[in-house]
C-alpha positions in Angstrom: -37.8 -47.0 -16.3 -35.7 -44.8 -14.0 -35.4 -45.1 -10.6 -35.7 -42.0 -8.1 -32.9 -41.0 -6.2 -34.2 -41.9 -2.7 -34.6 -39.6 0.1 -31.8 -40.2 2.0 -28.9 -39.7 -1.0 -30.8 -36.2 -1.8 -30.3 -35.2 1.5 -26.7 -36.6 1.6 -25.9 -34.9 -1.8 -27.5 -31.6 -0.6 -26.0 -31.8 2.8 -22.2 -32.4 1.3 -23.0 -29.8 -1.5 -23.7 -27.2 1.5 -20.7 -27.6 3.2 -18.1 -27.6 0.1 -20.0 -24.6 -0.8 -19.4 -23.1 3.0 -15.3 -23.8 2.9 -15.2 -21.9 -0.3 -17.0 -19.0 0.9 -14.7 -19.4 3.8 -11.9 -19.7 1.7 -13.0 -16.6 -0.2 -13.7 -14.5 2.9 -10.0 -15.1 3.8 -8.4 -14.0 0.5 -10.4 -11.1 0.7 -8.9 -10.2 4.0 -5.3 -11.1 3.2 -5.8 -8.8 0.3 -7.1 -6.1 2.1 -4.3 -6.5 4.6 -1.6 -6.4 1.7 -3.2 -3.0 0.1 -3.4 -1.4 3.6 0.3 -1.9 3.8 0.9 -1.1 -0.1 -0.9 2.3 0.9 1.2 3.2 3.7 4.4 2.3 1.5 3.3 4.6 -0.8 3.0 7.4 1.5 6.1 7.2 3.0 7.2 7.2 -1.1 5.8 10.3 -1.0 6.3 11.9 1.7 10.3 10.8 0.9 9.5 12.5 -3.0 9.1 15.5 -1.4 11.7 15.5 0.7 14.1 15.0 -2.1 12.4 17.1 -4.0 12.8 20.4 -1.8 16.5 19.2 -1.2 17.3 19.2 -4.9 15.4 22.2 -5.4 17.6 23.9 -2.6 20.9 22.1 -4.8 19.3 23.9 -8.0 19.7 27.1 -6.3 23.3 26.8 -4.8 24.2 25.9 -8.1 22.6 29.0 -10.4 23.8 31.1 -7.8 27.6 30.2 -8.2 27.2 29.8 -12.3 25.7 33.2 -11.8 29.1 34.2 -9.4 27.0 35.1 -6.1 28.8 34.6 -3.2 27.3 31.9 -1.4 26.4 32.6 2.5 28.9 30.9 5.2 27.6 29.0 7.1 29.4 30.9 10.1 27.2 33.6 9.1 24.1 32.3 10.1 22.4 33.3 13.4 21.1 30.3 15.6 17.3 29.8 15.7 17.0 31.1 19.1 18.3 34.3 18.2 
């Protein structure tokens, strides 16, 4: 015959069970958040990408047009010839 586990080691085994089981949800919960934390930041990196893309990309869209401009042999505008903003 087999003997029953007695009362006691259940409770033990049960009780130690619990708490392993309470540091890896613990452990979990904490990745989570350090991976939340990392995207948050990978999400504002991205917009300043962006934001930086579009930048550029209005700059060497402005470059494209200085440059058909002379190929076509338009006189480009002096600079001197601008008005100030205020005016």
């Amino acid at each position: 015959m087999t003997e029953q586990p007695s009362l006691e080691s259940t409770e033990s085994t049960t009780a130690s069970c619990t708490a392993v089981w309470q540091q890896q949800w613990l452990a979990m919960q904490e990745a989570v958040m350090h991976l939340q934390h990392d995207q948050q930041q990978m999400h504002e990196v991205l917009l300043a990408q962006q934001e930086e893309i579009g930048r550029l990309n209005g700059m060497l869209a402005q470059v494209n047009g200085n440059m058909e401009r002379l190929l076509a042999g338009e006189e480009m505008p002096s600079l001197e010839d601008d008005k100030p903003p205020h005016y």
